[in-house]
C-alpha positions as CSV (number, residue, x, y, z in Angstrom):
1,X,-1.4,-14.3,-6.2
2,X,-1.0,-10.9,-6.6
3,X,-3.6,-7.5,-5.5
4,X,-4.8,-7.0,-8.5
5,X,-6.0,-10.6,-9.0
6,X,-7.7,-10.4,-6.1
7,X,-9.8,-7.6,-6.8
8,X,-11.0,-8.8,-10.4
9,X,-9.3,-5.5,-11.9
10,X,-5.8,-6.4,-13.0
11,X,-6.0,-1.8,-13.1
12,X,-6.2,-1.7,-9.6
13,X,-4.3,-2.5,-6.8
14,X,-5.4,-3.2,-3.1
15,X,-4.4,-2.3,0.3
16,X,-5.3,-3.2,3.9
17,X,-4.2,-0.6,6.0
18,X,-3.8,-1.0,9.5
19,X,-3.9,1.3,12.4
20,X,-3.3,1.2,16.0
21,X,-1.6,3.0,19.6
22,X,0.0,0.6,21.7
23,X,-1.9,3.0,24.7
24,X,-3.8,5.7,25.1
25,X,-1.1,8.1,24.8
26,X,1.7,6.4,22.5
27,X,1.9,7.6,18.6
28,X,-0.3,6.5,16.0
29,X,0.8,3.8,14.1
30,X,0.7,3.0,10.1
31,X,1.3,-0.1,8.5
32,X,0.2,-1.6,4.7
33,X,-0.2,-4.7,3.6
34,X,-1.3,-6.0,0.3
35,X,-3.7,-9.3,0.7
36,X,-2.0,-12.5,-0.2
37,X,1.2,-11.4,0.6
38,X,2.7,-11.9,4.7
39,X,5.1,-8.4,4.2
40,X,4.0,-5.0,5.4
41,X,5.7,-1.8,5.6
42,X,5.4,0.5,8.4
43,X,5.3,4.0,8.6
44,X,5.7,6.3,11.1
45,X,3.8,9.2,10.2
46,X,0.8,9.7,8.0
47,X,3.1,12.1,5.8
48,X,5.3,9.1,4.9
49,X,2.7,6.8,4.0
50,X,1.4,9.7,1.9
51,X,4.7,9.6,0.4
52,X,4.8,6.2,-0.1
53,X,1.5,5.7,-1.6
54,X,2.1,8.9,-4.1
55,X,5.4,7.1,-5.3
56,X,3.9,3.8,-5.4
57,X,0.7,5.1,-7.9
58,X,3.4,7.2,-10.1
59,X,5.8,4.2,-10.1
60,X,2.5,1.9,-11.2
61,X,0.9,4.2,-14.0
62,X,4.9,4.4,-15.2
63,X,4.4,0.9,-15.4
64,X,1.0,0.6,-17.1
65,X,2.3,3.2,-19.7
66,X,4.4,0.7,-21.4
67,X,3.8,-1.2,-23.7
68,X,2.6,-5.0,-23.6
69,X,5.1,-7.2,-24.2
């Protein structure tokens, strides 16, 4: 099942994001799953999720831009 069915909207598309330290004083870390699926990706800064989430919305309104088959 994908995101989008999830949320009702097939024009979205959802996230869980998940943070966490492993202590007090270790990096923060970023990873982004979207539900029904078991594979995240990680991140190790907020810059490159930024990144990825900037390429991911231009690569999915590229997408939505075509036309239906």
């Amino acid at each position: 099942m994908e995101a989008s069915e999830l949320s009702g909207d097939r024009r979205s598309r959802l996230y869980l994001l998940r943070l966490w330290r492993e202590h007090a004083n270790a990096p923060l870390r970023l990873a982004l799953r979207r539900p029904g699926r078991d594979d995240a990706v990680g991140f190790a800064s907020l810059d490159e999720l930024m990144a990825f989430l900037a390429d991911e919305a231009e690569a999915w309104a590229a997408a939505d831009e075509r036309p239906a088959d």
